[in-house]
N, C-alpha and C positions, 0 to 999 in steps of 0.2 A: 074523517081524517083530513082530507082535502081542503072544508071549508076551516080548521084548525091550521092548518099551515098558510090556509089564504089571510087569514086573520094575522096568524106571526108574523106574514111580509110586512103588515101597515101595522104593526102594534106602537110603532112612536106615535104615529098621530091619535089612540087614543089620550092624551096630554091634548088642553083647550091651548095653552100659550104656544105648543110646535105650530097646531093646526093652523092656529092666526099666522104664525110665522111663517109655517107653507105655503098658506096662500099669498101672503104677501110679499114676496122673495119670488116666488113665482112669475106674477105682476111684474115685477122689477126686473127679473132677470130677461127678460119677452123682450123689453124696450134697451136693456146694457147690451144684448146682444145683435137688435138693430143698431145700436150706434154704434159694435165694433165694425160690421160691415157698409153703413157710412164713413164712418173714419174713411177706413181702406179706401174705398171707393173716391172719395172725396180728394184724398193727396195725391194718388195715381189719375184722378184727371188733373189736379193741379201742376203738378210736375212730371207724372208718365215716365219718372224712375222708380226702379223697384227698392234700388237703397233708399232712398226716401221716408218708407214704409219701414225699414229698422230702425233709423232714426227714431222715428214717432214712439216706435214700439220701445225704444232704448230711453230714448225722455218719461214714457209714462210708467216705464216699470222702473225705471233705475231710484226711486226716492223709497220703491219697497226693499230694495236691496240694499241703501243705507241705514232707512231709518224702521226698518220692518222690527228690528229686536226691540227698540226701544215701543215700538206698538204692542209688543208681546206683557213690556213692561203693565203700559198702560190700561191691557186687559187683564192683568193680575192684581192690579193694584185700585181701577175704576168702577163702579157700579157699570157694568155690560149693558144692558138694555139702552140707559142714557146716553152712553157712546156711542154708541151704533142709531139713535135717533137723530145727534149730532151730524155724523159721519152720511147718512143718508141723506138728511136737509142741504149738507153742501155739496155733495152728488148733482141733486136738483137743482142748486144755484148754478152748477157749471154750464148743464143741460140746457139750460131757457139760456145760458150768454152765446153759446155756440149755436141756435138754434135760430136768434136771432141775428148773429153776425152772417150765415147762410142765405136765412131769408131774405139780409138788408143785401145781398152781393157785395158785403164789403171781405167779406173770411179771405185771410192769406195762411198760406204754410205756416207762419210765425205765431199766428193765433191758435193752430192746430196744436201747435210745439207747448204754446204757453197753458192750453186747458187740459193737456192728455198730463203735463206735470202736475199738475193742481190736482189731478186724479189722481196720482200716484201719491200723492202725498196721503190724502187721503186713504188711499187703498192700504197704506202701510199700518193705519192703524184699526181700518174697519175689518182687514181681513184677519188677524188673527183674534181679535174681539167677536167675530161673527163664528168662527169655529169654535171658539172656548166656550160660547154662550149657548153652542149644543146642549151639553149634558149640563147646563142649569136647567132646558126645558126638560127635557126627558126623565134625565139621572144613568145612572151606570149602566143599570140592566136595558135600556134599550139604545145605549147610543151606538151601536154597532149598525142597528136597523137604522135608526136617523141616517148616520153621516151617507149609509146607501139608497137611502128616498132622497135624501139630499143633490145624493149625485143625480136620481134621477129626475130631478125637479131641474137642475139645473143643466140636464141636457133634454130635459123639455121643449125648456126653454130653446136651446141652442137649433132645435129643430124648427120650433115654432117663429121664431126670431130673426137668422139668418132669409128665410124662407119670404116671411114679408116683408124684413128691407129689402130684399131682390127685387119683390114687383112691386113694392114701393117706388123705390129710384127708379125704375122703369117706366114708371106713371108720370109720378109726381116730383123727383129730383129728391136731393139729399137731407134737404132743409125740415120736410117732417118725420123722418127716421129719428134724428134728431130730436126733437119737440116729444115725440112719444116718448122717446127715453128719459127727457125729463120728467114728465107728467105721471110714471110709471112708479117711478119713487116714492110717490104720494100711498101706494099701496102698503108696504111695507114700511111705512111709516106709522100710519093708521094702526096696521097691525099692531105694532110694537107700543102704541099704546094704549091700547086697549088689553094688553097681556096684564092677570091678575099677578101681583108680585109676593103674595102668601104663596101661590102655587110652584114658584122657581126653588128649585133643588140647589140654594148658592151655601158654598161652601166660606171660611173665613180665608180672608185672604191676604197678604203681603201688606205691612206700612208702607203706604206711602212714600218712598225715596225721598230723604231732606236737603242730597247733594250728589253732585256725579261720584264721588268716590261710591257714595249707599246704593245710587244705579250700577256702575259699574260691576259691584257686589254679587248683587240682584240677576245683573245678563250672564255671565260667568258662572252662575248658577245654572243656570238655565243649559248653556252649553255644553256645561260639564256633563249633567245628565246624558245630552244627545252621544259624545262622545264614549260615557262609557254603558252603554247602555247599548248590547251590537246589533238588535233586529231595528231599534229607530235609526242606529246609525246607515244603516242598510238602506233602510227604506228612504230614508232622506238623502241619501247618497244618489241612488237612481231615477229619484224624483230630479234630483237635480242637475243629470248628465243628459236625463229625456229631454227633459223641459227646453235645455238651453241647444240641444242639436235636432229635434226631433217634433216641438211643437208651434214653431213658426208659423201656424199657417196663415194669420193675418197679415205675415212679411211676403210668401211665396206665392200661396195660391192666386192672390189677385193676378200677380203676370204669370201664371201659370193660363188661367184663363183665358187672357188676353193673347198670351203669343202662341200657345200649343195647342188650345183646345178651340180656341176661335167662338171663343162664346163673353157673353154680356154678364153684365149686375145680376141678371134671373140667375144665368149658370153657377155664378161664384155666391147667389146663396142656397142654393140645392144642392148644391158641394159640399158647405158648411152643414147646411141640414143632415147629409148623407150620417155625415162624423154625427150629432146628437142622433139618430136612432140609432148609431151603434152602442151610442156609450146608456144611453137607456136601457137597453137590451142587457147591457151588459151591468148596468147597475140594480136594475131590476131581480139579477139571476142573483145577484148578491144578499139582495134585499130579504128573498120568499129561500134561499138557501138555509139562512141561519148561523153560515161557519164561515169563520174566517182563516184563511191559510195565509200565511208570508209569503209561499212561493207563488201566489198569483200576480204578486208586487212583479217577477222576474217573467215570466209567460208575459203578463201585461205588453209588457216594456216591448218581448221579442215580437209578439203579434203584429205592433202600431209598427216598428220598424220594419218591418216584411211588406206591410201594407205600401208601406210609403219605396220602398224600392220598386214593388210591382208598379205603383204610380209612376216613378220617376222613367220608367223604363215604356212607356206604355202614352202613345198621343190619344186613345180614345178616350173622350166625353163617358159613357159606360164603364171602363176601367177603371176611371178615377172615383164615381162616383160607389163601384166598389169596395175601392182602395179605402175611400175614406169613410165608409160605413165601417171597415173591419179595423183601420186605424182607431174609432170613437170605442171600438169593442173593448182594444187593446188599453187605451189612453186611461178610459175610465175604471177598468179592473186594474189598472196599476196604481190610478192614484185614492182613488176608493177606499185598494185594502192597504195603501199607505196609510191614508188618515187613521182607519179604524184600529189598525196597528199600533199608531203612534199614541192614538186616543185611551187607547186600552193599556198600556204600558205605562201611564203617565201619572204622576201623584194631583190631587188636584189644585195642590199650591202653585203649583210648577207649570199647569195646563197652559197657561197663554204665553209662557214664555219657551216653553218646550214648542208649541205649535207656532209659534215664529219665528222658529229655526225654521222650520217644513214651510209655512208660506213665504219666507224671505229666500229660502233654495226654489223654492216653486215659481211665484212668480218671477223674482228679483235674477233671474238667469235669463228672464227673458233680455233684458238691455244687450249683455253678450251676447247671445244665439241670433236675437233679430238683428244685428249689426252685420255679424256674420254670413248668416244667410241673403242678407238684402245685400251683402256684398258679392257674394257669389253668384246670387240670382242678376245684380247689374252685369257681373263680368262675362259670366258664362252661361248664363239664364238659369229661370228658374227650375228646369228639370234635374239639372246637375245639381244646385241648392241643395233638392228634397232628395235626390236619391242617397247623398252624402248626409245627412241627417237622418234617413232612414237606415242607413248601415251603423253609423255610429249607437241611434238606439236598439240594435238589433243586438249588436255585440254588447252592450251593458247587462240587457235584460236575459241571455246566454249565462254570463257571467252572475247576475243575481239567483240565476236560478241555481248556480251549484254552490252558488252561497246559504240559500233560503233552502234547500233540501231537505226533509225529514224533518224542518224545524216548527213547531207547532207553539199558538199563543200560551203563554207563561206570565200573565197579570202579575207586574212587581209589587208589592208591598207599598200601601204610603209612607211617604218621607214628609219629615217636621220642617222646612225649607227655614233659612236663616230669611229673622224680617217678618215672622207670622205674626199679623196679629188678628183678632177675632172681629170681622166684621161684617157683624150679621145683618147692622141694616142696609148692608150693600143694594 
């Protein structure tokens, strides 16, 4: 019985084209996640304000917050795989030009400004292409288990990642945090082609848009769904009241380090690590569980903000590293049994433009949130920042949870989306 449920936790990666994608994503994510803690590191020695760091955070996510629908578009209407090949290859251009301008000691704050937008633009379209493109590897019956190996793959990463940019920068300085992250792409590239395209579960999908009115159409579609639809509305509603008060921590924690904790690069990546073995933990229990509940979306939510008030409250080094193990607990069961919610509710004409509501709430909150907090944290430091972030997620996830009560998944019915047409050699 044991080895039968051990088996159901990994059953997505029986699929050849996940397995490549796991590992390659994996790869990737090791080296995205040393260059979110470069970043950081990087503008707070350059300038040693902590608004600074929302800025950055506000240029790089704010073009998912514009243009994130219109990528939902793109992954409805685009052969997935080749997008996401595209989307990574310029990943890696950005990676070797910022890796170089470090090593040459020529990088200013302006160049920082200039590549984190260029990501974002980017990211507007890779990330909701990269969610949709799930259950073409899988299919239905196991994307529930994917998007949960998912999470854990990607706070793997976050453990692994954070942890040796810390003694990275400690060594060696910023410049090959950097570089790795470029050259990491190369995985996930690889992967993605070498995936068999007989083996992809692709669905037919949306013409092609011939002018903004046929887009306009098209997005409108997509959000009407969200709208009437109350567990995705739900679920996207709290993803995107956390996000933007509650997961700063590329804004806060660096001068949280710096001024309260009286620790280095190492500290503020074993911090970051702390948060990925939480959310592993917590993505893991998801994974080998089997069920998905809604109300874990509202638990989620109140955990991470509880976490982060005991932080805010709290000068020890050990506290925090607590706080943000049980925050990563929180973080990831909220947005986990978000996705899988939102995943399992969804027709699959609609999939990339439904899921780019949720990564355009998800991400694209961060531009507000990071502004905010790097404001708060310049004004009044950064303990006040998080503990006000942590009360606000505190009371959403209170509030989700007498929403989400008794409410159990209810798989809608496909829908014939205006704009279908059958394209199988996607």
């Amino acid at each position: 019985m044991n080895r039968i449920a051990g088996f159901q936790g990994w059953r997505a990666l029986r699929h050849r084209n996940y397995r490549l994608f796991y590992s390659g994503q994996l790869v990737s994510l090791i080296g995205t996640w040393m260059m979110t803690v470069a970043q950081g590191w990087l503008v707070l020695q350059l300038t040693g304000d902590p608004f600074d760091l929302g800025v950055v955070a506000a240029v790089q996510f704010a073009p998912v917050l514009v243009l994130g629908l219109f990528g939902g578009l793109i992954a409805d209407s685009l052969p997935k795989r080749r997008t996401l090949v595209a989307t990574q290859g310029f990943a890696m251009v950005l990676g070797l030009i910022m890796s170089a301008l470090v090593f040459s000691n020529a990088v200013q704050v302006w160049h920082v400004l200039v590549i984190a937008f260029l990501l974002g633009c980017r990211n507007a379209i890779d990330m909701p292409t990269r969610q949709a493109f799930v259950v073409e590897m899988v299919g239905r019956e196991d994307i529930s288990n994917a998007v949960a190996l998912n999470s854990a793959m990607f706070n793997g990463a976050r453990v692994i990642g954070p942890a040796v940019a810390g003694l990275t920068i400690g060594v060696f300085g910023v410049g090959p945090a950097f570089l790795l992250d470029a050259l990491s792409y190369l995985a996930v590239i690889v992967a993605l082609l070498a995936m068999r395209e007989p083996d992809l579960h692709v669905r037919p999908g949306i013409a092609r848009p011939e002018s903004v009115a046929a887009a306009v159409v098209h997005l409108r579609e997509g959000l009407s769904y969200v709208r009437r639809t109350k567990v995705v509305l739900i679920a996207t509603a709290v993803i995107g009241l956390v996000s933007t008060f509650g997961m700063n921590f590329t804004v806060v924690i660096p001068p949280l380090v710096k001024t309260v904790l009286h620790s280095d690069a190492t500290g503020y990546g074993f911090l970051m690590a702390a948060t990925g073995v939480g959310s592993i933990i917590s993505a893991l229990t998801i994974a080998f569980s089997g069920r998905t509940q809604p109300i874990v979306i509202g638990l989620g939510a109140a955990t991470l903000g509880a976490a982060l008030v005991v932080m805010s409250l709290s000068g020890s080094f050990a506290v925090a590293l607590v706080s943000m193990f049980l925050a990563g607990v929180g973080g990831i069961g909220m947005a986990a049994t978000a996705n899988t919610v939102i995943q399992l509710n969804v027709p699959d004409q609609l999939r990339g433009r439904v899921l780019s509501v949720y990564t355009t709430v998800f991400a694209g909150s961060t531009p507000v949130g990071g502004l905010v907090s790097g404001a708060i944290a310049s004004s009044f430091g950064a303990a006040i920042a998080i503990g006000l972030g942590g009360a606000a997620s505190l009371l959403t996830g209170l509030g989700a949870i007498t929403l989400l009560r008794g409410r159990t998944m209810r798989p809608t019915k496909p829908v014939t989306p205006v704009g279908t047409a059958a394209t199988a050699g996607r």
